[in-house]
Biotite code that builds the C-alpha atoms (Angstrom):
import biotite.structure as struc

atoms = struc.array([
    struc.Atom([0.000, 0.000, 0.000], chain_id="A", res_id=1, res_name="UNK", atom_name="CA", element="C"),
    struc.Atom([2.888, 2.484, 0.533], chain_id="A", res_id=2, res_name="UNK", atom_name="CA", element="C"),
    struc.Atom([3.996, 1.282, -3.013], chain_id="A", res_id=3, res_name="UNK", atom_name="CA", element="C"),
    struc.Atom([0.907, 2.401, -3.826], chain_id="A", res_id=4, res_name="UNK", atom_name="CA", element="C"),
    struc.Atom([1.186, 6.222, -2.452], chain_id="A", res_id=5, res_name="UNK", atom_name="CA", element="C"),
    struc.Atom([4.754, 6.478, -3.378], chain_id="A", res_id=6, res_name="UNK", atom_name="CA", element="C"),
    struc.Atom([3.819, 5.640, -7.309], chain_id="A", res_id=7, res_name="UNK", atom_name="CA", element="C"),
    struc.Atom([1.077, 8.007, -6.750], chain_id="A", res_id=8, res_name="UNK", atom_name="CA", element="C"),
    struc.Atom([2.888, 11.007, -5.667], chain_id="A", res_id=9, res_name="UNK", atom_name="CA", element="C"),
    struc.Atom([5.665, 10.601, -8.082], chain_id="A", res_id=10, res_name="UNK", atom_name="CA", element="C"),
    struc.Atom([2.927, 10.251, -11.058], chain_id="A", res_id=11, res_name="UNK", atom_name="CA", element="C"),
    struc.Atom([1.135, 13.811, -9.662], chain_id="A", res_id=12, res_name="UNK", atom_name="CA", element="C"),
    struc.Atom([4.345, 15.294, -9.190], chain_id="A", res_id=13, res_name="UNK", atom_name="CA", element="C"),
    struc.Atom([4.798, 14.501, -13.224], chain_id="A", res_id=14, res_name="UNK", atom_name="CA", element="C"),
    struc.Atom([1.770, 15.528, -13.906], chain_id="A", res_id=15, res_name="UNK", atom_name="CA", element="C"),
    struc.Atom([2.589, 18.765, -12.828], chain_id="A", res_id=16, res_name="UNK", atom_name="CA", element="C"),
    struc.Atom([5.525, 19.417, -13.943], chain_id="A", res_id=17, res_name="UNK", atom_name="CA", element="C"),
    struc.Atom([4.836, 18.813, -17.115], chain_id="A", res_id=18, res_name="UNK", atom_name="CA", element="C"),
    struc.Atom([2.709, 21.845, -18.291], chain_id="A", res_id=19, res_name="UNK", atom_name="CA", element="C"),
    struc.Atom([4.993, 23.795, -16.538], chain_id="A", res_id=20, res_name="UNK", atom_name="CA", element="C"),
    struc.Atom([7.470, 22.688, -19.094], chain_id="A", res_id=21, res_name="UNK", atom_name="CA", element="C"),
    struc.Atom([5.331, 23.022, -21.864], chain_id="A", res_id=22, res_name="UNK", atom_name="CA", element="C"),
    struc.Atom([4.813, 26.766, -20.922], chain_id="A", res_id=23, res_name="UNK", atom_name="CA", element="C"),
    struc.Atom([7.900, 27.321, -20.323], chain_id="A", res_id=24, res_name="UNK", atom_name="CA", element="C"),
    struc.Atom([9.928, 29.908, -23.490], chain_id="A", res_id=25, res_name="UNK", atom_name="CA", element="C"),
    struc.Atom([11.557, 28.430, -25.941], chain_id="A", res_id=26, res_name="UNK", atom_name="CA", element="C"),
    struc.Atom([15.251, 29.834, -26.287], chain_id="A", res_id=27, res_name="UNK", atom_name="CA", element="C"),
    struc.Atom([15.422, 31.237, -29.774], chain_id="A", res_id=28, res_name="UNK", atom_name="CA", element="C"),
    struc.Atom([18.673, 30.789, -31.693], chain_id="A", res_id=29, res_name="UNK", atom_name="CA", element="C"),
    struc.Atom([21.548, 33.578, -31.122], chain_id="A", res_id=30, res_name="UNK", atom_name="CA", element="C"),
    struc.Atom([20.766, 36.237, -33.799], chain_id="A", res_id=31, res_name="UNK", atom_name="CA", element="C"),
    struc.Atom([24.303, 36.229, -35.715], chain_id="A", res_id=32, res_name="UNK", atom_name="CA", element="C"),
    struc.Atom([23.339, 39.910, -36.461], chain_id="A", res_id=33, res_name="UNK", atom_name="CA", element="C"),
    struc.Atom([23.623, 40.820, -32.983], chain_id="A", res_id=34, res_name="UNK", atom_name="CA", element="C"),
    struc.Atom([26.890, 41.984, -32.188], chain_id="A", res_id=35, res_name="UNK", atom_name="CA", element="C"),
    struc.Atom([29.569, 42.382, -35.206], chain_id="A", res_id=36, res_name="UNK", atom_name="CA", element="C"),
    struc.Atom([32.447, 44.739, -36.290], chain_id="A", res_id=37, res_name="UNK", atom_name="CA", element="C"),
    struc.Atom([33.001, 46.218, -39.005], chain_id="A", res_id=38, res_name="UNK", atom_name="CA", element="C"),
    struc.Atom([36.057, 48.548, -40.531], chain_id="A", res_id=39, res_name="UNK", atom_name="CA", element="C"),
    struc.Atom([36.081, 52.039, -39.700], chain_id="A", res_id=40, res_name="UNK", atom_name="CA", element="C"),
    struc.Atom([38.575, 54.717, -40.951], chain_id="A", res_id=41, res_name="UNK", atom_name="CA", element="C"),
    struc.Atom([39.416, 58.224, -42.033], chain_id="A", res_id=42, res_name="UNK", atom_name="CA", element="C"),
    struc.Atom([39.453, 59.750, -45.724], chain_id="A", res_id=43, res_name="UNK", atom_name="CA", element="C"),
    struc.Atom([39.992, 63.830, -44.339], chain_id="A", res_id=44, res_name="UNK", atom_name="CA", element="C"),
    struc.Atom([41.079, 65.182, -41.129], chain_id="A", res_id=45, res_name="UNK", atom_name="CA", element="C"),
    struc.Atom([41.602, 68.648, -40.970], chain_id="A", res_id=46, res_name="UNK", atom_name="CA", element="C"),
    struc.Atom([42.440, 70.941, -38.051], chain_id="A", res_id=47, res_name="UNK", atom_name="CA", element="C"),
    struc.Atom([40.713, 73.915, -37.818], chain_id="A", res_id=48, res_name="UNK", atom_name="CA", element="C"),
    struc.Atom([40.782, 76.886, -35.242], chain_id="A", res_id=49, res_name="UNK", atom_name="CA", element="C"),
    struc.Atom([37.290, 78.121, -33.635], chain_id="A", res_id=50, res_name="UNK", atom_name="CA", element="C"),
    struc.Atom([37.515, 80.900, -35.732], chain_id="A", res_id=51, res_name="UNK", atom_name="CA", element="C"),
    struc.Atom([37.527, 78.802, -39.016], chain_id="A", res_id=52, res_name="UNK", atom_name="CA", element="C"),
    struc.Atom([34.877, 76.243, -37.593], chain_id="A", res_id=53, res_name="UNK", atom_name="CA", element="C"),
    struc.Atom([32.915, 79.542, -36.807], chain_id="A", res_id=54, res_name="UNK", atom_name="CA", element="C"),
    struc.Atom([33.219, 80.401, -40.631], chain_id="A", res_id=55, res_name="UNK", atom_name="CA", element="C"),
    struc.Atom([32.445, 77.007, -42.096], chain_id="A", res_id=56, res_name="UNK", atom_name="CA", element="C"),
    struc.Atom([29.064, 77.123, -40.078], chain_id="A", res_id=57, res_name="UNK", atom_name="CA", element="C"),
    struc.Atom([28.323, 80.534, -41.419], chain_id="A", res_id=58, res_name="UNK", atom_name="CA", element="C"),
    struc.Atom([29.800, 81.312, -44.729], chain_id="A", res_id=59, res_name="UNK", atom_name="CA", element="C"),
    struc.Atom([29.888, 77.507, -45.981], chain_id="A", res_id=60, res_name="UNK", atom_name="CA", element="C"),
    struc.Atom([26.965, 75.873, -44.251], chain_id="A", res_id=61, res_name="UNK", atom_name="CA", element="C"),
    struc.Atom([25.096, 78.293, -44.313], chain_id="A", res_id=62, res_name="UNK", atom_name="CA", element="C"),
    struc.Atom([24.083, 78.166, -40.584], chain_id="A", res_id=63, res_name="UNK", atom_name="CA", element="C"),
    struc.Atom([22.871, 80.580, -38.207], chain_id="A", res_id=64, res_name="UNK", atom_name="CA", element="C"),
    struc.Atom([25.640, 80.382, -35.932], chain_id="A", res_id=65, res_name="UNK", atom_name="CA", element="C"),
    struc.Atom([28.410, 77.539, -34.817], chain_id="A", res_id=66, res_name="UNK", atom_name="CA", element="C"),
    struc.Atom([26.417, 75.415, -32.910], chain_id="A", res_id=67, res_name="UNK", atom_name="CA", element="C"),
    struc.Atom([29.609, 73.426, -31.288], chain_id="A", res_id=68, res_name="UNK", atom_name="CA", element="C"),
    struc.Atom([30.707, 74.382, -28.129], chain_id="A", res_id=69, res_name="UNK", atom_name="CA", element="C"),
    struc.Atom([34.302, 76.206, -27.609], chain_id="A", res_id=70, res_name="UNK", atom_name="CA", element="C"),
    struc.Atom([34.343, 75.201, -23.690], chain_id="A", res_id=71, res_name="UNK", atom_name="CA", element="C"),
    struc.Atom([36.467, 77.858, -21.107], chain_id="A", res_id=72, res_name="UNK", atom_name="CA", element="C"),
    struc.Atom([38.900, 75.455, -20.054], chain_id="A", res_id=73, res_name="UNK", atom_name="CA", element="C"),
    struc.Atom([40.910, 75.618, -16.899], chain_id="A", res_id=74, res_name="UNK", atom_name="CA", element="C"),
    struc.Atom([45.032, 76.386, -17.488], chain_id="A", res_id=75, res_name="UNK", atom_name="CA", element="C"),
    struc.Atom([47.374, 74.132, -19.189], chain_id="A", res_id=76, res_name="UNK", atom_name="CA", element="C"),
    struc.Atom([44.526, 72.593, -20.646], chain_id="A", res_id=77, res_name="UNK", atom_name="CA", element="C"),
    struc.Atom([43.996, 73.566, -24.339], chain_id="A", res_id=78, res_name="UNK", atom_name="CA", element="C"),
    struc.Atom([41.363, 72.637, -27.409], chain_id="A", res_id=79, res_name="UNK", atom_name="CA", element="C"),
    struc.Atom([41.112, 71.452, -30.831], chain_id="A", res_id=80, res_name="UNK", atom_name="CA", element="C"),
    struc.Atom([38.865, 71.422, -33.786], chain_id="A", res_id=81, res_name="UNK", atom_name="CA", element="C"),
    struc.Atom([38.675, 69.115, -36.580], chain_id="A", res_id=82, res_name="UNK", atom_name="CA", element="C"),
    struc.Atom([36.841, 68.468, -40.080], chain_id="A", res_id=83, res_name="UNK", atom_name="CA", element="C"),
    struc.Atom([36.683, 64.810, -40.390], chain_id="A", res_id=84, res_name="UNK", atom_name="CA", element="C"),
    struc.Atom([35.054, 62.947, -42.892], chain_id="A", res_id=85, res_name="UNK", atom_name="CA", element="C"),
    struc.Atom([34.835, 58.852, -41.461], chain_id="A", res_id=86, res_name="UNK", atom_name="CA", element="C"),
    struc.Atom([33.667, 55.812, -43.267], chain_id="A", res_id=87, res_name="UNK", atom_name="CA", element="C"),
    struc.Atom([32.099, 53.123, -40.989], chain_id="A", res_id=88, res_name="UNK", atom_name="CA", element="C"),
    struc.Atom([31.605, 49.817, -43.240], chain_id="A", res_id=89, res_name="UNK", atom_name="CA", element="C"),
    struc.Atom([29.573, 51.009, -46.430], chain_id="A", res_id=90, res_name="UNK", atom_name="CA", element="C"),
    struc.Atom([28.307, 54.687, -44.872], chain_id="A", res_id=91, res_name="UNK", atom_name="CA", element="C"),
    struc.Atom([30.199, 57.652, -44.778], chain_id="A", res_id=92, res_name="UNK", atom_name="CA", element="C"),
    struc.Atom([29.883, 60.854, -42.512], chain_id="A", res_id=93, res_name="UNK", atom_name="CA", element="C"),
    struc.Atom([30.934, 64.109, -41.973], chain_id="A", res_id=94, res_name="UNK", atom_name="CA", element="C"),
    struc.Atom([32.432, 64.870, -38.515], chain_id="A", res_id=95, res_name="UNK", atom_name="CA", element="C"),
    struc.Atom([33.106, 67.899, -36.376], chain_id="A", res_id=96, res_name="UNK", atom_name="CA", element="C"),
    struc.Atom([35.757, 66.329, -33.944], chain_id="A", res_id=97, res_name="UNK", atom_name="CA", element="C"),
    struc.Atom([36.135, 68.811, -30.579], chain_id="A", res_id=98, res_name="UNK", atom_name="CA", element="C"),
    struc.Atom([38.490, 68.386, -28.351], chain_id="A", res_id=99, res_name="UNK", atom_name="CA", element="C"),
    struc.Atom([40.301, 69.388, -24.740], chain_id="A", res_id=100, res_name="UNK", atom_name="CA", element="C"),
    struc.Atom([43.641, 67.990, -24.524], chain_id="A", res_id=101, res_name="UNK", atom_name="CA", element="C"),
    struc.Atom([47.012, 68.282, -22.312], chain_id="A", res_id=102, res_name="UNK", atom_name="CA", element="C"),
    struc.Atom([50.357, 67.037, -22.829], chain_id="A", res_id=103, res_name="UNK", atom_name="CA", element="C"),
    struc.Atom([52.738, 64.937, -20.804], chain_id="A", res_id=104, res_name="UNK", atom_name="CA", element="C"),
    struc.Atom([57.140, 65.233, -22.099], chain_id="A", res_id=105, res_name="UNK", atom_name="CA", element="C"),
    struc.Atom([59.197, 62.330, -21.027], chain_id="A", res_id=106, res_name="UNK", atom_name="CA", element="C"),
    struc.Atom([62.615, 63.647, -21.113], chain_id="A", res_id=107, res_name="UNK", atom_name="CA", element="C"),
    struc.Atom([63.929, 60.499, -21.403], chain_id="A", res_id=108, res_name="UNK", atom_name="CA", element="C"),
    struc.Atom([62.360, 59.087, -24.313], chain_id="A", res_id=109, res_name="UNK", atom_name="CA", element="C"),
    struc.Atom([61.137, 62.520, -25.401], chain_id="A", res_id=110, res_name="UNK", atom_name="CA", element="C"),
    struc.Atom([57.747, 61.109, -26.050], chain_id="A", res_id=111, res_name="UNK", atom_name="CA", element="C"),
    struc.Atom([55.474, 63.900, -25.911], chain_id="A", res_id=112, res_name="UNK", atom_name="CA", element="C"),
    struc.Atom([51.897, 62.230, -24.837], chain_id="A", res_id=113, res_name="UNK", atom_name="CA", element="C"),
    struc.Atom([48.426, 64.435, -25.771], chain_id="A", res_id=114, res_name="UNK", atom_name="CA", element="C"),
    struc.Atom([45.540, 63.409, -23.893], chain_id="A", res_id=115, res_name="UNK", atom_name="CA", element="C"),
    struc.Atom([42.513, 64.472, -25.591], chain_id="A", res_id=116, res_name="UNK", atom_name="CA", element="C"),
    struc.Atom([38.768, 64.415, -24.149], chain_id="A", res_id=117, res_name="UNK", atom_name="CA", element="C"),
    struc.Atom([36.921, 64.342, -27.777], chain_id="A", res_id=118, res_name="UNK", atom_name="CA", element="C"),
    struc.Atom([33.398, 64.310, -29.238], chain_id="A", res_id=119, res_name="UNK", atom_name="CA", element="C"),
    struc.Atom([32.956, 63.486, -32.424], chain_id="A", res_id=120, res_name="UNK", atom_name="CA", element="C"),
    struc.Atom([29.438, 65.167, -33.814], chain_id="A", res_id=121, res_name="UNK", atom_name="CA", element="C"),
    struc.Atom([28.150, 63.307, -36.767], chain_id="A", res_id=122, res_name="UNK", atom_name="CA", element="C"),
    struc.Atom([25.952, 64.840, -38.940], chain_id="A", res_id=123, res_name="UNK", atom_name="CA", element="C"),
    struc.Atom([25.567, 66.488, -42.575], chain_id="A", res_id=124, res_name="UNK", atom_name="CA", element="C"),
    struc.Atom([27.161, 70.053, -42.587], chain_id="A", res_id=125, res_name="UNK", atom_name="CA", element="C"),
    struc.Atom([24.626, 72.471, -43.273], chain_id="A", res_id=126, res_name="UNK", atom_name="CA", element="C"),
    struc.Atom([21.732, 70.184, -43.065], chain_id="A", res_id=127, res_name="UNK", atom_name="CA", element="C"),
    struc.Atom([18.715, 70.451, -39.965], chain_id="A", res_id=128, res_name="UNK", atom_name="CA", element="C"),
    struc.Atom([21.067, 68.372, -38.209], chain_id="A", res_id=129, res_name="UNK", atom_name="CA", element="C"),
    struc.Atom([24.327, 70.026, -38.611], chain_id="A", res_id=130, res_name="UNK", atom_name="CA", element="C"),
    struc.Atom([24.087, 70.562, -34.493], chain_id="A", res_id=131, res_name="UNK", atom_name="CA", element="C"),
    struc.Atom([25.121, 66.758, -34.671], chain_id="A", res_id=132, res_name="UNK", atom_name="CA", element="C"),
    struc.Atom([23.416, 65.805, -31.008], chain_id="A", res_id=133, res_name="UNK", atom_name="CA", element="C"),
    struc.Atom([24.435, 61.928, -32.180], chain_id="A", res_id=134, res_name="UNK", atom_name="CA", element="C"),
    struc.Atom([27.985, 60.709, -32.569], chain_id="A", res_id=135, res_name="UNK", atom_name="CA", element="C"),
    struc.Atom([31.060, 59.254, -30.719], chain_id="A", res_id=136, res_name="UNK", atom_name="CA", element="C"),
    struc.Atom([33.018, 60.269, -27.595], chain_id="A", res_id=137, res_name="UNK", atom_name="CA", element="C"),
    struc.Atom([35.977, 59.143, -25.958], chain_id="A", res_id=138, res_name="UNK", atom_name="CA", element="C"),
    struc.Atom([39.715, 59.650, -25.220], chain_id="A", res_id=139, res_name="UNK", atom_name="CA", element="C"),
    struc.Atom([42.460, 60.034, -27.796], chain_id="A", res_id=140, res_name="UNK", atom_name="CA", element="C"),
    struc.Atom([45.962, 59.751, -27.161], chain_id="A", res_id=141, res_name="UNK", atom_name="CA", element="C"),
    struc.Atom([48.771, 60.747, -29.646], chain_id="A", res_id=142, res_name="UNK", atom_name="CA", element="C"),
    struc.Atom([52.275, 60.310, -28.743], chain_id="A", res_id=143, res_name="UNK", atom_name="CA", element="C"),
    struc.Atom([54.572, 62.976, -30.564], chain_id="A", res_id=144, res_name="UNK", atom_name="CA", element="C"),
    struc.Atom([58.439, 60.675, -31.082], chain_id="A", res_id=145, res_name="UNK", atom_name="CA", element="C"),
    struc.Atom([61.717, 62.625, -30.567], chain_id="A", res_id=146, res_name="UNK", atom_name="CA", element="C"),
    struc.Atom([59.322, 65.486, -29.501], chain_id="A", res_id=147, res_name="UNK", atom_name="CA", element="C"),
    struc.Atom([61.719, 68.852, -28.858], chain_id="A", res_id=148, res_name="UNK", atom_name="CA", element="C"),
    struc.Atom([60.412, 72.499, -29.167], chain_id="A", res_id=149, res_name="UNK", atom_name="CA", element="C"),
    struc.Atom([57.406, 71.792, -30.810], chain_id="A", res_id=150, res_name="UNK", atom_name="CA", element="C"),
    struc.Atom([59.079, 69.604, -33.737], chain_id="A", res_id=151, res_name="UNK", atom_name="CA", element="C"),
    struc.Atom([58.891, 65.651, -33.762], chain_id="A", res_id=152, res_name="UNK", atom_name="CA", element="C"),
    struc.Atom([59.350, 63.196, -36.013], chain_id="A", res_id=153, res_name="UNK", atom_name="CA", element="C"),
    struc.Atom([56.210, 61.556, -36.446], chain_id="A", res_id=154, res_name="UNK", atom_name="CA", element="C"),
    struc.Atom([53.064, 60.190, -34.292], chain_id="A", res_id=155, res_name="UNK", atom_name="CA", element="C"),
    struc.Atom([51.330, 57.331, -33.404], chain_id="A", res_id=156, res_name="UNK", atom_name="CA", element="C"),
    struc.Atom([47.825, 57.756, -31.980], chain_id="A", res_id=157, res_name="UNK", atom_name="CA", element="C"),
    struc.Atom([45.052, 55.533, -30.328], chain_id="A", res_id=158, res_name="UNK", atom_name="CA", element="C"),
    struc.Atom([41.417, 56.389, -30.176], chain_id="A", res_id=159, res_name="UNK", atom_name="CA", element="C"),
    struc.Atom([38.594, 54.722, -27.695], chain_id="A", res_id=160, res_name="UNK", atom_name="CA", element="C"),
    struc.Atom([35.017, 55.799, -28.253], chain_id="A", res_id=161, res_name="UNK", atom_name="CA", element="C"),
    struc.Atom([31.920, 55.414, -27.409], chain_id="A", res_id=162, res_name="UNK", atom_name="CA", element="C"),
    struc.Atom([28.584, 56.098, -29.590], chain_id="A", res_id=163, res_name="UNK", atom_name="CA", element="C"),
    struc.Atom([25.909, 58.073, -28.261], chain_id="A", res_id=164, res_name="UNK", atom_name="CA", element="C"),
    struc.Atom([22.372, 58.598, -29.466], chain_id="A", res_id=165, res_name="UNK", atom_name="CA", element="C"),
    struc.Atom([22.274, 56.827, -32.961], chain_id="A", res_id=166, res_name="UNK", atom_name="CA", element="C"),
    struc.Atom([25.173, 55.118, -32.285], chain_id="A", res_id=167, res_name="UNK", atom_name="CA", element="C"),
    struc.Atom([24.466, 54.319, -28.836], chain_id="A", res_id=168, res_name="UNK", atom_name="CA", element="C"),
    struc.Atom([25.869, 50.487, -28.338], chain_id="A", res_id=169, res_name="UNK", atom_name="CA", element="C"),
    struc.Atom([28.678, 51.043, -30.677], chain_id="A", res_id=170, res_name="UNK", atom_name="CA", element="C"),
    struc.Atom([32.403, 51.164, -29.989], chain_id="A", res_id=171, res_name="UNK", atom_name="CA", element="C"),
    struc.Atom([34.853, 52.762, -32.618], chain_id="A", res_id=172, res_name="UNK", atom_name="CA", element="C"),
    struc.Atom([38.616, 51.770, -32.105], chain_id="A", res_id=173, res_name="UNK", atom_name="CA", element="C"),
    struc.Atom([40.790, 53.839, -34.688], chain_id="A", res_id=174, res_name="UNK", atom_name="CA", element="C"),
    struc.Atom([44.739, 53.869, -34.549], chain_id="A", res_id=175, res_name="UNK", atom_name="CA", element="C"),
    struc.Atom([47.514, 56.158, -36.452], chain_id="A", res_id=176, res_name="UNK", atom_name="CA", element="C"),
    struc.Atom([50.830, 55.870, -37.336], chain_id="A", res_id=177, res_name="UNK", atom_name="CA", element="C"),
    struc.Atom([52.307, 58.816, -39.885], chain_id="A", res_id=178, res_name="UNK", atom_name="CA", element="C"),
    struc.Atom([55.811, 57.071, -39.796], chain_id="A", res_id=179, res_name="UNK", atom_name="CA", element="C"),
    struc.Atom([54.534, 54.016, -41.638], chain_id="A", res_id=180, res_name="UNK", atom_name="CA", element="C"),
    struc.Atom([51.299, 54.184, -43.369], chain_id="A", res_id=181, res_name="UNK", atom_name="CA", element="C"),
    struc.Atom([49.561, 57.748, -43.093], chain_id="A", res_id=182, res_name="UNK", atom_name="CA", element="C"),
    struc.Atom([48.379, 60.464, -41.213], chain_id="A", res_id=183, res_name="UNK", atom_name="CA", element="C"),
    struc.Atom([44.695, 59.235, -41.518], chain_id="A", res_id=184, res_name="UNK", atom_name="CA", element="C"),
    struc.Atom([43.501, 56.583, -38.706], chain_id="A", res_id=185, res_name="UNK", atom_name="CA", element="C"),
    struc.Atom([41.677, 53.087, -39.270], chain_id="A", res_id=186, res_name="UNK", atom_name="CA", element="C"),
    struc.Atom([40.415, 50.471, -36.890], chain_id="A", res_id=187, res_name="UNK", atom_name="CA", element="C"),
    struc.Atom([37.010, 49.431, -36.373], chain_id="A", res_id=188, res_name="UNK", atom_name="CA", element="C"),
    struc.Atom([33.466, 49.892, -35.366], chain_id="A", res_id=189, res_name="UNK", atom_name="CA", element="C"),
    struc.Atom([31.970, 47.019, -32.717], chain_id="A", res_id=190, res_name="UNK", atom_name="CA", element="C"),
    struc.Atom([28.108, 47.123, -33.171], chain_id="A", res_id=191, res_name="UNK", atom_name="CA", element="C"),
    struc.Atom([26.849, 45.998, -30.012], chain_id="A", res_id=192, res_name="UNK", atom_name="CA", element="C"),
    struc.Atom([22.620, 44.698, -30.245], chain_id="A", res_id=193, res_name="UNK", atom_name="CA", element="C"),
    struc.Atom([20.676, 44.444, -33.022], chain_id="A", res_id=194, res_name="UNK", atom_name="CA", element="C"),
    struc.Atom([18.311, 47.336, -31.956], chain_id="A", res_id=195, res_name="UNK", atom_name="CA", element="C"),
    struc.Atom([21.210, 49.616, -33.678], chain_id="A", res_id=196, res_name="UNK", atom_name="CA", element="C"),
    struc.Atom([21.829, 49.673, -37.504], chain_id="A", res_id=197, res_name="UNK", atom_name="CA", element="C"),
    struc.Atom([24.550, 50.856, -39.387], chain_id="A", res_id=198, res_name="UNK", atom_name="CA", element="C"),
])
């Protein structure tokens, strides 16, 4: 008789478990469009002084007024301005790169290290977006070799960014090297989710 109950309660306990199981969610297949990279580099980069940016927005654009900011930064800390134009995989946009930066000298190796706090505004110059509110940010650094009185022999550079807005979920990864290929940097976009298209 306690056979009996045992079979019982193991036969109930099946019972149910079993449309538990059934209503459990299927686990769909990893969506191979979910996180990829693809190549990412430079055709222009051009550096420009607020006062030119200023005049591209007005007398080129066409704009109202320059819409990027030209920050009051605290001493020994400096900015920069640059026209990019950057290709990531098959699209290609037009980039208002601006930057805070400071500079480190190793007397030793006289490796002059720039440290650059940059957001990259992507947009179409001119156009009802030209204010760019979508783009990358991030931290560049660009090491100046046999760097003495302002003159060096050439630069390597790394760049670490992060998308926001449009490109939120996105990582761009760019390096530089003027002494062996050119003074234009390539690396790579990581797409991260496949809420975000290219």
């Amino acid at each position: 008789m306690k056979k009996l109950k045992k079979v019982a309660v193991v036969v109930l306990a099946l019972a149910l478990l079993i449309p538990l199981v059934l209503a459990a969610p299927v686990m769909a297949a990893p969506n191979e469009n979910a996180w990829h990279v693809v190549p990412a580099y430079q055709t222009y980069n051009k550096l420009v002084t607020y006062a030119q940016l200023t005049d591209y927005c007005l007398n080129v654009w066409g704009l109202s007024e320059n819409p990027y900011p030209n920050p009051t930064l605290p001493t020994g800390v400096r900015s920069a301005f640059y026209l990019v134009t950057l290709v990531i995989g098959d699209d290609v946009y037009q980039v208002v790169s601006c930057n805070s930066y400071t500079g480190s000298l190793d007397p030793d190796t006289k490796v002059m290290t720039f440290t650059y706090d940059t957001v990259w505004y992507f947009g179409e110059y001119g156009k009802t977006n030209a204010r760019m509110n979508q783009g990358f940010k991030g931290t560049t650094y660009i090491q100046c070799i046999n760097f003495d009185k302002g003159k060096f022999d050439y630069f390597t550079g790394q760049f670490y960014y992060e998308g926001f807005q449009r490109f939120n979920h996105q990582s761009l990864m760019l390096t530089v090297d003027d002494s062996r290929i050119s003074s234009l940097a390539t690396g790579i976009c990581e797409v991260l989710g496949n809420r975000d298209k290219m």
